[in-house]
N, CA, C and O atoms as a GROMACS GRO file, in nm:
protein
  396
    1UNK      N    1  15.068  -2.963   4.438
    1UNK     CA    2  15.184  -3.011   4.509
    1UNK      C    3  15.301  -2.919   4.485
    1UNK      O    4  15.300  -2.846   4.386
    2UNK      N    5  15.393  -2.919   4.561
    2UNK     CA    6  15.503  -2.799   4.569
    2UNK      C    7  15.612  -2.882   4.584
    2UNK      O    8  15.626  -2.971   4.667
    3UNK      N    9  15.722  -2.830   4.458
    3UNK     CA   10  15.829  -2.932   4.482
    3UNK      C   11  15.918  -2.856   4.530
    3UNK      O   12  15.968  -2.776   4.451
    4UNK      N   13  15.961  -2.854   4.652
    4UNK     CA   14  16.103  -2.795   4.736
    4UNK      C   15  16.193  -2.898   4.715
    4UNK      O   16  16.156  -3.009   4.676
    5UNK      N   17  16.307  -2.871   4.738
    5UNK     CA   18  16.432  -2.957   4.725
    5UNK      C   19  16.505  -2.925   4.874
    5UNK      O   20  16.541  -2.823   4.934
    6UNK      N   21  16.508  -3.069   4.902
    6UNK     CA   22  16.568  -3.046   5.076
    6UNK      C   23  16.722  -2.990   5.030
    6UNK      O   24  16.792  -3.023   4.934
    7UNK      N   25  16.748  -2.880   5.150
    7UNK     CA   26  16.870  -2.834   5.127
    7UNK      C   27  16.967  -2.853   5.251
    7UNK      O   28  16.960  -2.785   5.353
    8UNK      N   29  17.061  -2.958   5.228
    8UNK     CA   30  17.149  -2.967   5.370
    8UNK      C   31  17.259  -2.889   5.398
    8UNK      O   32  17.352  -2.894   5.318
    9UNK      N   33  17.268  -2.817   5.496
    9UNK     CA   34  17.379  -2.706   5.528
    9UNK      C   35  17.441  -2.816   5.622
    9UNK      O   36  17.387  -2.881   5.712
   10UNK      N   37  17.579  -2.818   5.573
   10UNK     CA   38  17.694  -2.882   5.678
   10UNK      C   39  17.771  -2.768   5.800
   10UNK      O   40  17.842  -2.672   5.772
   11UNK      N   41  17.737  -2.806   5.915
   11UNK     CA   42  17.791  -2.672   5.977
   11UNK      C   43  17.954  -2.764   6.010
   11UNK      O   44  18.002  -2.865   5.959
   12UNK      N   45  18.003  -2.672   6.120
   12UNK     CA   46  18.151  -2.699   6.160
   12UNK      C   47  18.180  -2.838   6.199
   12UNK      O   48  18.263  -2.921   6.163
   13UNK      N   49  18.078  -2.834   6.290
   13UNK     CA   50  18.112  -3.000   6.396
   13UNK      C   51  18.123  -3.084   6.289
   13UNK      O   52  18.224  -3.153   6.283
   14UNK      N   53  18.003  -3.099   6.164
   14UNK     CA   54  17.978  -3.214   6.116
   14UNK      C   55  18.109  -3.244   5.991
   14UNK      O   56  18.152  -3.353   5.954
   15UNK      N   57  18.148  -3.117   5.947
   15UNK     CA   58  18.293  -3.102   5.879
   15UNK      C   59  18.415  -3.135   5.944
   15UNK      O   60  18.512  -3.174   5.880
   16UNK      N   61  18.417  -3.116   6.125
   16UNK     CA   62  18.516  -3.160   6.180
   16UNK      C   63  18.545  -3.334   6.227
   16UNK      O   64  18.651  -3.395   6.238
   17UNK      N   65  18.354  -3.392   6.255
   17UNK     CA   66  18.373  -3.481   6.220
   17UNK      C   67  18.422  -3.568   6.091
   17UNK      O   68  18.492  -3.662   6.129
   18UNK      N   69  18.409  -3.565   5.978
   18UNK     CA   70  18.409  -3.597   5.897
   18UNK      C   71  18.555  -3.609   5.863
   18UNK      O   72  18.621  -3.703   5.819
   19UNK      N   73  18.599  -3.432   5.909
   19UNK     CA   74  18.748  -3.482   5.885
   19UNK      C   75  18.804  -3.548   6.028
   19UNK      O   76  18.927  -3.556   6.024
   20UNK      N   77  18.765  -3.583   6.114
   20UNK     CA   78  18.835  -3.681   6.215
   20UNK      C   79  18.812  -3.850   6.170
   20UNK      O   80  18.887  -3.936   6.216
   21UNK      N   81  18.715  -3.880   6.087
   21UNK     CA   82  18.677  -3.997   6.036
   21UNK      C   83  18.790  -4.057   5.955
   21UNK      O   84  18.829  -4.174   5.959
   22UNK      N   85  18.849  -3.926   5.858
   22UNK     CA   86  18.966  -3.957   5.792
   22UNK      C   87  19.070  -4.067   5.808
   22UNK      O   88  19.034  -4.135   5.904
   23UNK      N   89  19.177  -4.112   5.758
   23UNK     CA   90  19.258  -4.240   5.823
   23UNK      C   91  19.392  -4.108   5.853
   23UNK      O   92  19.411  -3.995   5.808
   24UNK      N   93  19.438  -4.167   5.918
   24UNK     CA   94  19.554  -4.041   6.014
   24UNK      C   95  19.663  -4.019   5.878
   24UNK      O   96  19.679  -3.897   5.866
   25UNK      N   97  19.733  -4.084   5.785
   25UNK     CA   98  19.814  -4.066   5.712
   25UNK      C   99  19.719  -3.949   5.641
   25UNK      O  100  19.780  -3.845   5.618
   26UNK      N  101  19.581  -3.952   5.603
   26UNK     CA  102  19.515  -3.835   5.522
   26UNK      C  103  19.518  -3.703   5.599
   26UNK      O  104  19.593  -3.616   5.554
   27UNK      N  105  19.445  -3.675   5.710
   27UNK     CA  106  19.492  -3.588   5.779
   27UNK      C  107  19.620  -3.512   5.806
   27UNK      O  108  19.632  -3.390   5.820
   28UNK      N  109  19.693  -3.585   5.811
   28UNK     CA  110  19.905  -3.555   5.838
   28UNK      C  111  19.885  -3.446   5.685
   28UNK      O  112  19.897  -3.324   5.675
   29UNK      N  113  19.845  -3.568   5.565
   29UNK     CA  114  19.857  -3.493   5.461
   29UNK      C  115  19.756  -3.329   5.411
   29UNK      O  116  19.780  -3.231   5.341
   30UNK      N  117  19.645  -3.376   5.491
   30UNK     CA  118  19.574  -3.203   5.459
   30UNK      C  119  19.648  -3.168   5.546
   30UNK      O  120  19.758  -3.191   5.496
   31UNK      N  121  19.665  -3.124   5.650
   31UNK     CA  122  19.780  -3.072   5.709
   31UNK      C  123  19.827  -2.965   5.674
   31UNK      O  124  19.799  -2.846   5.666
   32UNK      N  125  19.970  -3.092   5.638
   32UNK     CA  126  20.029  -3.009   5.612
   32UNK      C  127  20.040  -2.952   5.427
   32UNK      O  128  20.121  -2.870   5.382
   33UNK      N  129  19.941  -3.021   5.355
   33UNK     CA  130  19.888  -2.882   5.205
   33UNK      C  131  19.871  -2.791   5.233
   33UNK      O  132  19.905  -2.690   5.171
   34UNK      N  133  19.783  -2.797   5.383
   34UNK     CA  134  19.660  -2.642   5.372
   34UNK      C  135  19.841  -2.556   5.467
   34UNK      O  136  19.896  -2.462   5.410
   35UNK      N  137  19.874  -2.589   5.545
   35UNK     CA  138  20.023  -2.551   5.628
   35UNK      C  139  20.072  -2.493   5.513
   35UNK      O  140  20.086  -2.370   5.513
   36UNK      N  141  20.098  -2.551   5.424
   36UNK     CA  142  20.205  -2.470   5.340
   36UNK      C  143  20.186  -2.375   5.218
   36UNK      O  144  20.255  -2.304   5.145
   37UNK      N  145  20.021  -2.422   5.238
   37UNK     CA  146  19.920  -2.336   5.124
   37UNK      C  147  19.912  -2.242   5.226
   37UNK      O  148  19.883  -2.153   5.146
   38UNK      N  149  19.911  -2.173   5.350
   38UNK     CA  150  19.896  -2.071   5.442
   38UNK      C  151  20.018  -2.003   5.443
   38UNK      O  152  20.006  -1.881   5.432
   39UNK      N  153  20.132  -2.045   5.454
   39UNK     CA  154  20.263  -2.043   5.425
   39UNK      C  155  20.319  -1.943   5.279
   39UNK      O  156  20.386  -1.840   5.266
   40UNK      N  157  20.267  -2.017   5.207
   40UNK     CA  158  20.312  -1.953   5.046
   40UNK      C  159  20.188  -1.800   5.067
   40UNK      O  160  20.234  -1.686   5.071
   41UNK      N  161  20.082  -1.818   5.074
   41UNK     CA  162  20.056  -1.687   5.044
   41UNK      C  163  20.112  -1.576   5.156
   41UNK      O  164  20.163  -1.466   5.138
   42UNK      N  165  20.081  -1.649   5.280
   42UNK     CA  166  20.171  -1.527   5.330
   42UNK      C  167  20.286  -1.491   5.300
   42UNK      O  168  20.292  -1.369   5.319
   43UNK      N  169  20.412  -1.544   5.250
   43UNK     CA  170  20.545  -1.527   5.148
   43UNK      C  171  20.483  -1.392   5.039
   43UNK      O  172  20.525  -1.279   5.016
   44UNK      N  173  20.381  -1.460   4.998
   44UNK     CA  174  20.323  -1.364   4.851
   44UNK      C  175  20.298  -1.270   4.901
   44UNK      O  176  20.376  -1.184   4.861
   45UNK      N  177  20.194  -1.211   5.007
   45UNK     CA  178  20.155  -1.084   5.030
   45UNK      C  179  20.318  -0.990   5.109
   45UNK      O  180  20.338  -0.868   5.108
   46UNK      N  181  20.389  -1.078   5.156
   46UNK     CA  182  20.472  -0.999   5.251
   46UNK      C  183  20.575  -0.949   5.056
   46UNK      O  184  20.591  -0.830   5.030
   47UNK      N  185  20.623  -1.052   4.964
   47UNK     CA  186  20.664  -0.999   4.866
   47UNK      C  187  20.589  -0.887   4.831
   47UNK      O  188  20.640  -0.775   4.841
   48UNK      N  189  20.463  -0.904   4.788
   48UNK     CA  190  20.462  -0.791   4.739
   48UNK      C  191  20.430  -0.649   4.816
   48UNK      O  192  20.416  -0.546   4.751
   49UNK      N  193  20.419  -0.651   4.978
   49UNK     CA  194  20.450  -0.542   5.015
   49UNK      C  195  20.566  -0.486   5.090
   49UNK      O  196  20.572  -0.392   5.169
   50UNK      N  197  20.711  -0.622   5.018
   50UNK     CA  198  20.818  -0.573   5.028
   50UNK      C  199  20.850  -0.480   4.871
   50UNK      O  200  20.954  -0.414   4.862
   51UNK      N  201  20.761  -0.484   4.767
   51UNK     CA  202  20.766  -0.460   4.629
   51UNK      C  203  20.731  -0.365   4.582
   51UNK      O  204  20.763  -0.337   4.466
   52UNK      N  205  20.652  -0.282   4.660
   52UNK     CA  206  20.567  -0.223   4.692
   52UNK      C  207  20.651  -0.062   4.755
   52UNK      O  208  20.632   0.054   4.717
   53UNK      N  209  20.723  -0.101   4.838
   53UNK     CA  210  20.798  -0.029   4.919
   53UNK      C  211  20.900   0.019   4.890
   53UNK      O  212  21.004  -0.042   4.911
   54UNK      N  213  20.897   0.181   4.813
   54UNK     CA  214  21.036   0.185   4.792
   54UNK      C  215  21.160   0.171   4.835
   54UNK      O  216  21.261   0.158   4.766
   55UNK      N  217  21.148   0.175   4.984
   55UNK     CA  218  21.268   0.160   5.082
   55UNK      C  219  21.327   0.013   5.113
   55UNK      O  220  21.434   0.000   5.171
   56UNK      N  221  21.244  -0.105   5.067
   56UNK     CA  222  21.242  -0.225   5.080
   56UNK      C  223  21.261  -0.333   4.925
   56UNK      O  224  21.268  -0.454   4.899
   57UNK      N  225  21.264  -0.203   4.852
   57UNK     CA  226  21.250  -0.277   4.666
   57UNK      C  227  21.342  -0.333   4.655
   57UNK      O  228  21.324  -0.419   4.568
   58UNK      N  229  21.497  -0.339   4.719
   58UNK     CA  230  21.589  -0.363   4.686
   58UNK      C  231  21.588  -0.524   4.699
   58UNK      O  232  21.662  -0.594   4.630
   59UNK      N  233  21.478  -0.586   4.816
   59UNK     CA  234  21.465  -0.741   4.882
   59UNK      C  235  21.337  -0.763   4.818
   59UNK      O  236  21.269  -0.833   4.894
   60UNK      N  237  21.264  -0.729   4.698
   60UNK     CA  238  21.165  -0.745   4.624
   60UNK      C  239  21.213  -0.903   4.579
   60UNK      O  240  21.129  -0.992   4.595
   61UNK      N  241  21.346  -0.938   4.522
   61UNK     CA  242  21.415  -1.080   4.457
   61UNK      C  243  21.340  -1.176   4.570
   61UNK      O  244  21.290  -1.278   4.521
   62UNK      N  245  21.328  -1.164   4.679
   62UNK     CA  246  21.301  -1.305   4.765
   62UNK      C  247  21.191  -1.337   4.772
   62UNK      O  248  21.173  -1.433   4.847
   63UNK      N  249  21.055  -1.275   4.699
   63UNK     CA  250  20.957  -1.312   4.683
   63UNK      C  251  20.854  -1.455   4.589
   63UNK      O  252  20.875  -1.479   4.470
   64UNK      N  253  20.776  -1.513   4.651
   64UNK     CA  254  20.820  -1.614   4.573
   64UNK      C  255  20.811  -1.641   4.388
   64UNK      O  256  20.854  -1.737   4.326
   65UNK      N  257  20.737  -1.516   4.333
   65UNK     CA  258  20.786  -1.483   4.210
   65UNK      C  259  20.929  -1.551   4.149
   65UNK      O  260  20.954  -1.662   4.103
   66UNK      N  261  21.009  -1.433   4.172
   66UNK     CA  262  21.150  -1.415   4.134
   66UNK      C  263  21.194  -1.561   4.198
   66UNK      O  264  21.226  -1.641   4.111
   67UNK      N  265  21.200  -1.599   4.300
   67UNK     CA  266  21.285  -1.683   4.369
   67UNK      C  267  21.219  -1.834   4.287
   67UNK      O  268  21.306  -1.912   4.250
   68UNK      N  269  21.112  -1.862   4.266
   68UNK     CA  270  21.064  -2.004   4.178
   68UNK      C  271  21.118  -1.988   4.037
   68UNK      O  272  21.128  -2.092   3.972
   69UNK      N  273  21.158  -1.861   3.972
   69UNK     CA  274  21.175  -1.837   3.852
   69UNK      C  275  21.371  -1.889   3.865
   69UNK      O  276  21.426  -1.954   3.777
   70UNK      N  277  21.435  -1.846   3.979
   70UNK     CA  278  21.546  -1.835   3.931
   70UNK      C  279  21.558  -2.020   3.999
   70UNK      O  280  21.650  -2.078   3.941
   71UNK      N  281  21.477  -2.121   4.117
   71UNK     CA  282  21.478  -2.190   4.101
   71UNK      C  283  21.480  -2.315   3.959
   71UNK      O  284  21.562  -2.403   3.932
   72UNK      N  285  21.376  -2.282   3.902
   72UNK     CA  286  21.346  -2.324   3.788
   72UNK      C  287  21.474  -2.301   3.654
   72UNK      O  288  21.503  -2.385   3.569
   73UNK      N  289  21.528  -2.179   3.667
   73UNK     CA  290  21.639  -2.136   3.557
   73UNK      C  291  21.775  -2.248   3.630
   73UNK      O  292  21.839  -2.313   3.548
   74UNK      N  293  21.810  -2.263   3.768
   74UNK     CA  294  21.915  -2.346   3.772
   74UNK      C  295  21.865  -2.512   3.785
   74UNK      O  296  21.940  -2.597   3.833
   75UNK      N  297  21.736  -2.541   3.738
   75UNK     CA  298  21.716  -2.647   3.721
   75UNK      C  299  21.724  -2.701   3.568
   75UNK      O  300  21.759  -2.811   3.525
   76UNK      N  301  21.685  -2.598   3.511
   76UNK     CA  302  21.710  -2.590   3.409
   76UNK      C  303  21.844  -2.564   3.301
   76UNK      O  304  21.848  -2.575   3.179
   77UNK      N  305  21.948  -2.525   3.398
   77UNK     CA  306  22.071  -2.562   3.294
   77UNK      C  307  22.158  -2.616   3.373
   77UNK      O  308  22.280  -2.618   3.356
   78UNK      N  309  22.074  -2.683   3.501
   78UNK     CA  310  22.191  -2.782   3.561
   78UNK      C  311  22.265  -2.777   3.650
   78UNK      O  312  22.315  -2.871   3.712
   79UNK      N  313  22.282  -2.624   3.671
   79UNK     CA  314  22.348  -2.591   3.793
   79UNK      C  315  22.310  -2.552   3.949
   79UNK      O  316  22.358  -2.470   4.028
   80UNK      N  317  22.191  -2.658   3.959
   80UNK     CA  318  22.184  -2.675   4.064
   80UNK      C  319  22.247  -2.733   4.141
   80UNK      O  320  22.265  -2.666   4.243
   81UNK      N  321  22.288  -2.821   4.143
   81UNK     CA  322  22.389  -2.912   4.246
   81UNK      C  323  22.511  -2.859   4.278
   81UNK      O  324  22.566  -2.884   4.385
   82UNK      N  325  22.572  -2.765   4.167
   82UNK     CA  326  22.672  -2.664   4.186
   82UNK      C  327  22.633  -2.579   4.354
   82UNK      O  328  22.683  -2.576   4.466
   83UNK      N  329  22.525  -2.523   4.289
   83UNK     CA  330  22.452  -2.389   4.440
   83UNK      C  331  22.408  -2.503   4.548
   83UNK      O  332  22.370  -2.478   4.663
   84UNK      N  333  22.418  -2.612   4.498
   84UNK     CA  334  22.361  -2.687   4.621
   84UNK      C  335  22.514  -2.688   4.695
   84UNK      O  336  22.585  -2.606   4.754
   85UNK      N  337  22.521  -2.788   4.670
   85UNK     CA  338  22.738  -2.813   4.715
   85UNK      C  339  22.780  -2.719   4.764
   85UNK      O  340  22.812  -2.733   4.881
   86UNK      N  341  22.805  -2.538   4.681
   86UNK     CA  342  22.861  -2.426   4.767
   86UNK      C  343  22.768  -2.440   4.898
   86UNK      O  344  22.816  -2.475   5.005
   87UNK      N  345  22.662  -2.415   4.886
   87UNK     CA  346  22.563  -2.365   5.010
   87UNK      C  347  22.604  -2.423   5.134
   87UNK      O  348  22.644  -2.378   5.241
   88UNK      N  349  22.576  -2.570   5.076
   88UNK     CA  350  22.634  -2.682   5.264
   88UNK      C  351  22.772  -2.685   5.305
   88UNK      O  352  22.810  -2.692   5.422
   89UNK      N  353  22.880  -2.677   5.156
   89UNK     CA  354  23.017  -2.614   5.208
   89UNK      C  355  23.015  -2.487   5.267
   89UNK      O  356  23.128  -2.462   5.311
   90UNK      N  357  22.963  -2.427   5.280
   90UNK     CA  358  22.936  -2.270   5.331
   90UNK      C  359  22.894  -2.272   5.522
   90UNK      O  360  22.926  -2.207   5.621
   91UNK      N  361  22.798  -2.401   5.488
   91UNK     CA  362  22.696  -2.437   5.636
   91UNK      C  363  22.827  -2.522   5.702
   91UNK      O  364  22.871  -2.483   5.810
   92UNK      N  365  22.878  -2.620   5.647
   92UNK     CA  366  22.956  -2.722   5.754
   92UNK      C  367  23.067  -2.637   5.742
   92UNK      O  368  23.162  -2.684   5.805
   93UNK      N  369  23.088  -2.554   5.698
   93UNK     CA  370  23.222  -2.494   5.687
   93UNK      C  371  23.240  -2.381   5.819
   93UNK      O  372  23.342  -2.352   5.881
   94UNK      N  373  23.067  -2.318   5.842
   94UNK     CA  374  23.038  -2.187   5.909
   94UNK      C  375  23.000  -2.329   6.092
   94UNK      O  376  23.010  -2.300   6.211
   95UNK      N  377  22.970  -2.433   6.041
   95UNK     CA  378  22.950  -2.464   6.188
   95UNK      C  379  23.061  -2.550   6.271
   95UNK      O  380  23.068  -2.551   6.394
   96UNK      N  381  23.160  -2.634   6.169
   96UNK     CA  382  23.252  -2.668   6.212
   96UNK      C  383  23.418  -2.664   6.210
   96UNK      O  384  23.512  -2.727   6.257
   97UNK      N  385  23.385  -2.522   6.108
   97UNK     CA  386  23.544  -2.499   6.120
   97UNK      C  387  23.601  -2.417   6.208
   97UNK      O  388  23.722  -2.401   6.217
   98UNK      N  389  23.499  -2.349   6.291
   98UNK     CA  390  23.571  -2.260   6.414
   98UNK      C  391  23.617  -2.385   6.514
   98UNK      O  392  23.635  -2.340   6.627
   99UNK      N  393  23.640  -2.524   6.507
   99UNK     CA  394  23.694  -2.598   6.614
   99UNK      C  395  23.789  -2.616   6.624
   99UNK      O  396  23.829  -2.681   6.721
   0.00000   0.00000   0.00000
């Protein structure tokens, strides 16, 4: 006797069913993970071949490296709400004070 082990390959349809089976709040939510998981690495590759570039090193800071690090440093001593406050005084200031 020969023992094989059945092997099931899931192709596309049966993965697309499966995720249409989902309840709609789950879906919304893969979504938008995998959306912003597509999102962040493209950020990452464009950093680092703004980083990369000597002519472009100077905008190397907006990558999401540097930029989660200096997030994290004004969360960390607090002065976030400071950079928050300037920023939207900056925005309502730039959209409604030319009236």
């Amino acid at each position: 006797m020969s023992n094989t082990a059945a092997t099931t390959k899931l192709s596309f349809g049966q993965a697309l069913a499966g995720f249409k089976s989902l309840p709609g709040w789950m879906q919304s939510i893969i979504n938008a993970s995998v959306g912003m998981g597509i999102l962040l690495l493209v950020w990452w590759i464009g950093g680092l071949l703004i980083a990369s570039n000597p002519d472009t090193q100077a905008f190397a800071d907006f990558a999401p490296g540097p930029t989660f690090s200096a997030l994290w440093y004004l969360v960390e001593t607090g002065t976030i709400w400071e950079t928050i406050y300037s920023s939207l005084y900056r925005i309502v200031y730039g959209l409604f004070g030319g009236l």
